[in-house]
C-alpha positions in Angstrom: -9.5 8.2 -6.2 -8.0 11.4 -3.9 -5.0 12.8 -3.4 -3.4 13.5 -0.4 -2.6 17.1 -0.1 -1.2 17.7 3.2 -1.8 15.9 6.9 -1.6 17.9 10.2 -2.8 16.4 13.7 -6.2 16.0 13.4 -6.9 17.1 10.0 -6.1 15.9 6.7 -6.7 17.9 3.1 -7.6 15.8 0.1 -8.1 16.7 -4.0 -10.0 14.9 -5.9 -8.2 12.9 -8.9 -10.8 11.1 -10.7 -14.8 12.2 -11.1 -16.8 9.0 -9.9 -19.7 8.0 -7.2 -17.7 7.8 -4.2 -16.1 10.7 -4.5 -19.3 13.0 -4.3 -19.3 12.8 -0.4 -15.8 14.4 -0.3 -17.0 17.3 0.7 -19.6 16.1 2.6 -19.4 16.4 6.5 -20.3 12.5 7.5 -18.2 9.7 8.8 -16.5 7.9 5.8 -13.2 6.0 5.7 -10.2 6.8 3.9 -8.0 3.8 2.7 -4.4 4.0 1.5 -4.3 0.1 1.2 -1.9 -0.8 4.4 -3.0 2.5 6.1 -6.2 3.2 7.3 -8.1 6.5 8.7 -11.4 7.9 9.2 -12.6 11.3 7.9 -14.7 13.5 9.6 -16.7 17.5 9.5 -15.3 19.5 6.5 -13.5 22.2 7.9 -12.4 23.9 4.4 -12.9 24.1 0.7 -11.0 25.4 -1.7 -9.8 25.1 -5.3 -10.5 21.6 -5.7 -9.3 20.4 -1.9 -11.2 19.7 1.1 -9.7 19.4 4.6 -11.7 17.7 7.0 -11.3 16.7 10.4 -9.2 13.1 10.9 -8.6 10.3 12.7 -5.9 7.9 11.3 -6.9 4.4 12.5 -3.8 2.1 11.2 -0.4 3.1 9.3 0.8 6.6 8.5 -0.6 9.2 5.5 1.6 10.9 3.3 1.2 13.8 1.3 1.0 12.6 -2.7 -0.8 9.4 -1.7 -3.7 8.4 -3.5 -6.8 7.0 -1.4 -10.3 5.6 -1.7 -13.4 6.8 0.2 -15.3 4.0 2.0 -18.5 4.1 3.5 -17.8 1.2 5.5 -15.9 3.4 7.5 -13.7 1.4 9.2 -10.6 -1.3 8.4 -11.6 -4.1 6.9 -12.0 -6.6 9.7 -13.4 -6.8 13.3 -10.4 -6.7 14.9 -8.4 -3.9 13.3 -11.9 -1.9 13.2 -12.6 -2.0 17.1 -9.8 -4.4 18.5 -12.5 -6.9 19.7 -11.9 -10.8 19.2 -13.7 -12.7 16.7 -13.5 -15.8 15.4 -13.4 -17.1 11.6 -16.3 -20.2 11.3 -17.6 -22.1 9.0 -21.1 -22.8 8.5 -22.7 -26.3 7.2 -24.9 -24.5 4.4 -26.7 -26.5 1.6 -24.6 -25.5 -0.5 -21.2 -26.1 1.1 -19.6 -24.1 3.8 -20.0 -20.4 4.3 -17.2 -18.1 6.2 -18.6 -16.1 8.8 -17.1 -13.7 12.1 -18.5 -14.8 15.0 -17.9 -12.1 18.1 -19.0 -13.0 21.8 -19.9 -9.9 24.2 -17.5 -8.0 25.7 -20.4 -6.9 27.8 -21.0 -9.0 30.8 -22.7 -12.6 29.9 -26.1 -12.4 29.7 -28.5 -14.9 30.0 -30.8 -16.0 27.8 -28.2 -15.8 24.7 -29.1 -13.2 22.0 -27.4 -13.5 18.6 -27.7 -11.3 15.9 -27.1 -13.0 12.5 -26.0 -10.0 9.4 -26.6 -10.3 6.2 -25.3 -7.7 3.7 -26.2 -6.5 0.1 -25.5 -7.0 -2.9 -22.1 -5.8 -4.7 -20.9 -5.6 -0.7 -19.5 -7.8 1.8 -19.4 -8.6 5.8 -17.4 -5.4 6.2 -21.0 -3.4 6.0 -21.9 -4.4 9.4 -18.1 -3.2 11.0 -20.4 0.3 12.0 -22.1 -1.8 14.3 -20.6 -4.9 15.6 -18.8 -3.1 18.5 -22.1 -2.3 20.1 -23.8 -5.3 19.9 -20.7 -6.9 21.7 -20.8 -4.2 24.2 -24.5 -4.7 24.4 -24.4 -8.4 25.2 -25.6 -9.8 22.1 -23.6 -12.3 19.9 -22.8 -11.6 16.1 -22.6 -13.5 13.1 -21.9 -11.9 10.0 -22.0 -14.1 6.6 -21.1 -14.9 3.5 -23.6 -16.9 1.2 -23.6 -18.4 -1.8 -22.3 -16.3 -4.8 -20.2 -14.0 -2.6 -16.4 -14.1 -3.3 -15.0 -17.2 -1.8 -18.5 -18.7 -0.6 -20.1 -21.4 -3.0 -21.6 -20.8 -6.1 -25.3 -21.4 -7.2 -26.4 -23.4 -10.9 -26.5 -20.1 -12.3 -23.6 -18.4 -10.4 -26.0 -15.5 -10.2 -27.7 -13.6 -6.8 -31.6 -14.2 -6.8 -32.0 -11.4 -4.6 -33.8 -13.6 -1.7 -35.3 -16.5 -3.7 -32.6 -19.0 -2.5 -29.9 -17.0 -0.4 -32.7 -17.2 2.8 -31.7 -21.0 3.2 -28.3 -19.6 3.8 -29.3 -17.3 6.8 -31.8 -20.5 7.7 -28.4 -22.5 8.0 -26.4 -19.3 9.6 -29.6 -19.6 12.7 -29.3 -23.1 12.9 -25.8 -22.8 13.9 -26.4 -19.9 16.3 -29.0 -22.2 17.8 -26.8 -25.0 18.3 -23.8 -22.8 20.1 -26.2 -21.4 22.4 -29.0 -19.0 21.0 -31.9 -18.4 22.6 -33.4 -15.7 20.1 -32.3 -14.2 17.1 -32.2 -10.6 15.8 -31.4 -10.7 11.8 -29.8 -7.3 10.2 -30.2 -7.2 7.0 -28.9 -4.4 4.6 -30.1 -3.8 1.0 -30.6 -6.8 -0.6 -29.6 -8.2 2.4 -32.8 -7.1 4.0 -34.9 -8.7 1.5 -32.7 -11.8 2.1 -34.0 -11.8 5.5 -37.4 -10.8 4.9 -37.8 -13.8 3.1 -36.2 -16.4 5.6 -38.9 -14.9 8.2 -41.7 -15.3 5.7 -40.2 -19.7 4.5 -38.2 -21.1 7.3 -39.3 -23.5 10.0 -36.6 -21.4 12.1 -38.1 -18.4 12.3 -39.7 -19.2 15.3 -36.4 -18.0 17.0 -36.1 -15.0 15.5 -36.8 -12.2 18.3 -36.5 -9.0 15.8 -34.9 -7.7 12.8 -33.3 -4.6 11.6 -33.6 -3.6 8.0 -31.3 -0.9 7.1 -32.2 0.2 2.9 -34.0 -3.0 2.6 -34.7 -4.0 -0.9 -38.8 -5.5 -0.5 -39.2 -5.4 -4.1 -36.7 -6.2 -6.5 -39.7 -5.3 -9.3 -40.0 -1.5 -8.5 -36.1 -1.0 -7.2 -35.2 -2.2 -11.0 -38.1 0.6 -11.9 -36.7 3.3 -9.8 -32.9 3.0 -10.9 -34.3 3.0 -14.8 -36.3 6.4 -14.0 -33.2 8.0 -11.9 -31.6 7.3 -15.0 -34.7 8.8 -17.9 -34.9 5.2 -19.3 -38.7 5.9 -20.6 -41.0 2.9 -19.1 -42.3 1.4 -21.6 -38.1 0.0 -22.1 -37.8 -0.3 -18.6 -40.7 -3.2 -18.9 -39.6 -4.6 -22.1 -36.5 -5.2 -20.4 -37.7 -6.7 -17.5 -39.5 -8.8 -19.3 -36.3 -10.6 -21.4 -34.7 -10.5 -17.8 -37.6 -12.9 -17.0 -37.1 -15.3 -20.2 -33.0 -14.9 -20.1 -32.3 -15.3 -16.6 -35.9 -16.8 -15.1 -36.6 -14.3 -12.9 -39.8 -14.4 -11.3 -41.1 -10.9 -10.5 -43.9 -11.7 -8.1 -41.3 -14.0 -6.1 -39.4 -10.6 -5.6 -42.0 -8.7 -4.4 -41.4 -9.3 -0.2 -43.3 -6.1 0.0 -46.9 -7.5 -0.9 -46.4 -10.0 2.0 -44.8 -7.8 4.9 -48.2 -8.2 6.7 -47.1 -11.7 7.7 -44.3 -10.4 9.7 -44.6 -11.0 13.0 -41.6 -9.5 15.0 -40.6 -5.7 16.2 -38.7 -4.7 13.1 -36.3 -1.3 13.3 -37.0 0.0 9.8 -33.9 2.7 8.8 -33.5 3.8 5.4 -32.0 7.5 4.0 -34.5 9.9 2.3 -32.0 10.3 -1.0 -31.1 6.8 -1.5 -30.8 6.2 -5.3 -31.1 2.6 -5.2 -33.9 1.6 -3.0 -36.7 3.4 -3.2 -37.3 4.9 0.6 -41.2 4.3 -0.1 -41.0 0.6 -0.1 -39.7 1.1 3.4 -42.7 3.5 4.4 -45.3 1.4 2.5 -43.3 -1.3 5.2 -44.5 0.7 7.8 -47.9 1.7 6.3 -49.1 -2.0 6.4 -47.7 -2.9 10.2 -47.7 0.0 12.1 -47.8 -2.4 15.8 -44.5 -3.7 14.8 -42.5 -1.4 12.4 -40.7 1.4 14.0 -39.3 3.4 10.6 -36.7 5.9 11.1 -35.8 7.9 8.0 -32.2 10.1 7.9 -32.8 13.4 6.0 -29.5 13.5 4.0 -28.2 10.1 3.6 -28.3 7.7 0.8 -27.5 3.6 0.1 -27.1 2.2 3.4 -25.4 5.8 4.6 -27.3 6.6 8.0 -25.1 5.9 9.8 -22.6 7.7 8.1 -24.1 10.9 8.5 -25.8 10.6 12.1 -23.9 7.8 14.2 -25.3 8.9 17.8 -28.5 8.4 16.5 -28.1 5.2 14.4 -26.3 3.8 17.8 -29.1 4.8 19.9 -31.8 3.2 18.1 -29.9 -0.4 17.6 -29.6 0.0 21.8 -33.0 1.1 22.1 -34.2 -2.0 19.7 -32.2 -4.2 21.4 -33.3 -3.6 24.5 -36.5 -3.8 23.9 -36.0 -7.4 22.5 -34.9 -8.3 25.3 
């Protein structure tokens, strides 16, 4: 957590209160939110640093700050639903998955109709939730295209699997498989899929084992994790576990929780992928190795268009370059079209 140190007009001073991960970018100058559970606000360049506080440039969003609040850093950037983010419309649905039903927001344009119908189904990673894709949802509205951001099975509310466990891909695809069918029957003419982290993996593998992907016009993969086998190995050397532990522990993972390695790997079948794809990853994520995402590229340079942000980690480019990030998804889109 931070504490709030003093608030004036457009700028807002913060101290650090307790050392952890989130707290590293408060003194970095990128977009992150600030959250003071019923008030919400959105931090900015760094202005100042001293003695242990930063004041940074501020735009409160909801509610009022205070000075001796404590806060939490976001990268989600924005309040926690459609609405309170951007003041746009949506509407809560429930999708028919095999499962049982799966909560989604469905947005229509703002933008002036346009026909055919474009929808843009988002899928987010693991340990996250549909508030990943708030950075974007406002411009697809305002660039015509419908959005339908889900839940599947083992997220918080959505149905649980045998195991109760993510597969990373195996079986979460049929969700996005049911998530297309139902933009298909309200209207879809083609589909863009946005996947994020694991989420792009999740998608990945729908393209590669559903009858449906025949309507899928593109996809963006922001971070995506193609191979759950070498992500596992870059987190374990990031973190000096020697490798001959790092494979002896993947191994029990395969007898404990029957994890099938080679099923993970997306990666070593990226050549079947036949759809533009906007590729965006950050050049010092700790999670997702960036050269899965260039090896992505490597193997279908026709189709891949990989975009790498210098400073940014997990799922941060937009974070720390908006304009551009915003530019590219209108560029992409347009060229679906």
């Amino acid at each position: 957590k931070v504490s709030v140190v003093g608030v004036d007009g457009g700028t807002i001073t913060l101290r650090q209160l307790i050392q952890a991960e989130e707290e590293e970018h408060l003194a970095t100058s990128a977009v992150w939110g600030v959250s003071g559970g019923e008030s919400y606000g959105q931090l900015g360049v760094v202005l100042s640093e001293s003695n242990g506080e930063v004041t940074r440039e501020f735009t409160p969003l909801i509610g009022e700050f205070v000075v001796g609040q404590e806060v939490l850093l976001e990268r989600t950037a924005f309040p926690h639903d459609p609405f309170a983010a951007h003041a746009i419309a949506y509407e809560e649905v429930v999708i028919p998955g095999p499962l049982g039903g799966l909560g989604a927001w469905h947005i229509s344009p703002t933008s002036a109709a346009r026909e055919p119908e474009l929808w843009a189904v988002l899928v987010h990673g693991r340990t996250s939730n549909r508030e990943t894709s708030l950075k974007i949802l406002d411009d697809l509205a305002r660039l015509g295209v419908h959005s339908l951001t889900i839940d599947y099975r083992n997220d918080v509310g959505a149905p649980s699997s045998e195991s109760g466990y993510y597969d990373f891909g195996v079986t979460e695809w049929e969700d996005v498989e049911a998530a297309v069918g139902y933009a298909v029957e309200n209207g879809a003419a083609s589909i863009i899929l946005v996947g994020y982290s694991m989420g792009g993996g999740i998608v990945v593998n729908f393209q590669l084992k559903s009858d449906l992907a025949k309507h899928t016009a593109g996809m963006i993969l922001d971070a995506p994790m193609l191979d759950f086998g070498k992500t596992v190995d870059f987190g374990a050397k990031n973190r000096s576990v020697p490798k001959p532990i790092t494979r002896v522990a993947k191994f029990f993972a395969q007898i404990r929780f029957g994890i099938d390695w080679r099923a993970l790997d997306y990666l070593s079948r990226v050549d079947e992928i036949d759809v533009p794809v906007l590729l965006i990853h950050g050049d010092t994520d700790d999670t997702v190795p960036v050269e899965t995402s260039v090896r992505f590229a490597e193997k279908s340079p026709d189709l891949v268009d990989l975009h790498r942000f210098t400073e940014a980690g997990h799922v941060e480019s937009w974070n720390y370059e908006p304009a551009r990030y915003e530019q590219l998804l209108a560029e992409f889109v347009s060229r679906i079209r």
